[in-house]
C-alpha positions in Angstrom: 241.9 63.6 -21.5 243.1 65.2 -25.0 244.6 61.6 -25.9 242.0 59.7 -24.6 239.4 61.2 -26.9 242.4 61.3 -29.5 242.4 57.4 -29.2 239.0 57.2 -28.4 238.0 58.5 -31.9 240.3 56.2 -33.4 242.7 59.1 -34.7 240.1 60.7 -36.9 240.6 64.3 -35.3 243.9 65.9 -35.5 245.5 66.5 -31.8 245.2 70.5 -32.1 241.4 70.6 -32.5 241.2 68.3 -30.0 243.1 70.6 -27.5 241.5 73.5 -27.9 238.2 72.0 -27.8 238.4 70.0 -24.8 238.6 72.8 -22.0 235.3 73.9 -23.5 233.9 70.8 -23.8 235.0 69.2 -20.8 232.7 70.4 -18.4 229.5 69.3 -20.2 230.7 65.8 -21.5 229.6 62.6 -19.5 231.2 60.5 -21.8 233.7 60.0 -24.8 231.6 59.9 -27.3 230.1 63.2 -26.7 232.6 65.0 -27.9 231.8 63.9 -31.0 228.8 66.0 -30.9 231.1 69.2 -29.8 233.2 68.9 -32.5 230.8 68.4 -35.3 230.5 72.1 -36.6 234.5 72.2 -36.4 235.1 69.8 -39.2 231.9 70.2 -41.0 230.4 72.9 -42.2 226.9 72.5 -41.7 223.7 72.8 -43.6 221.8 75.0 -41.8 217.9 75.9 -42.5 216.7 79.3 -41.0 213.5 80.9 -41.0 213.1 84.7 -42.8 213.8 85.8 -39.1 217.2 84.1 -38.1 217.9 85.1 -41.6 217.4 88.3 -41.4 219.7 88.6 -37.8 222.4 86.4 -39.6 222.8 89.2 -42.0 223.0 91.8 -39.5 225.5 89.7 -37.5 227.7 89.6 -40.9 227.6 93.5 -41.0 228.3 94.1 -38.1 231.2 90.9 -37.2 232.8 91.7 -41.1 233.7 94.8 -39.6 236.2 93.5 -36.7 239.9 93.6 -37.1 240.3 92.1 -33.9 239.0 88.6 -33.5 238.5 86.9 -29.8 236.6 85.4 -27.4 235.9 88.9 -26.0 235.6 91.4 -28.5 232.8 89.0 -30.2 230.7 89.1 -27.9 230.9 93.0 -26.2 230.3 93.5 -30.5 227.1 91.1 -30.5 226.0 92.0 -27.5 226.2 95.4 -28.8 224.3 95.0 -32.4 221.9 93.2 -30.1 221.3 96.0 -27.2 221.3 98.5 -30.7 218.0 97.1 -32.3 216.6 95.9 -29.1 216.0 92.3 -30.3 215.8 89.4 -27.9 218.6 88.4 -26.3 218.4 84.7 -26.5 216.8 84.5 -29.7 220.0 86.7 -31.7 221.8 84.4 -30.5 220.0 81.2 -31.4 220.4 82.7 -34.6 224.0 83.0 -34.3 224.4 79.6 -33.4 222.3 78.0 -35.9 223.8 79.6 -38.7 227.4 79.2 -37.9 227.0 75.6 -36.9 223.6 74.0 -37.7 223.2 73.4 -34.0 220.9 74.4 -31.4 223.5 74.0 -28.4 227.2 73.5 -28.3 229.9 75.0 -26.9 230.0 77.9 -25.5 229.0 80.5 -28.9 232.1 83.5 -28.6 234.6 80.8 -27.8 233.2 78.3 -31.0 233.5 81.9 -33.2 237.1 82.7 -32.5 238.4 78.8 -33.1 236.4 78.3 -35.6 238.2 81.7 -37.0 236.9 85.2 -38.9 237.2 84.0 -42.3 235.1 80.9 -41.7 232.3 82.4 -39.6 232.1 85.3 -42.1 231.8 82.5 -44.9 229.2 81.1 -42.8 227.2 83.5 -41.8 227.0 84.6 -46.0 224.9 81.0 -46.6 
């Protein structure tokens, strides 16, 4: 599959991104050219418009993630999941927030996974915007 979409998008994605997108975005494509929705906020970085709100949590989820010297899947989310549980906010709703401002979308792939390819740096560059 990784060289189909490879070919499929006429070489415009390098092989790596490709590979360690496609176990994660596998399951929800129907079609080829759906990945190029997936992969959007990888090469990209988006322009993102927030209200005062999802402003406000993207600034709490800087604090909090600027403070992690470890940086996977895992540890990303028990840390938002914690920030979120700590100022009883709205589950779904934090991490809408999340989302938007790290990629611009309102689905993708799955969020923790998108954070730690995406990398610390990048998401922390982000999440400053």
């Amino acid at each position: 599959l990784v060289q189909k979409v490879y070919e499929f998008s006429q070489k415009k994605y390098t092989l790596e991104i490709i590979e360690k997108l496609i176990p994660l975005a596998q399951v929800r494509m129907k079609t080829l050219n759906e990945f190029n929705n997936y992969i959007k906020p990888f090469i990209e970085v988006p322009v993102t418009f927030l209200n005062d709100q999802q402003k406000s949590l993207a600034k709490d989820f800087l604090q909090e993630l600027s403070k992690l010297n470890v940086w996977n899947t895992k540890v990303l989310e028990e840390k938002c999941k914690e920030l979120i549980g700590s100022r009883s906010l709205v589950f779904r709703e934090a991490l809408m927030a999340l989302r938007r401002a790290v990629t611009g979308e309102k689905v993708g792939l799955p969020l923790f996974e998108t954070l730690e390819i995406l990398g610390r740096t990048e998401v922390l560059n982000r999440l400053k915007k």
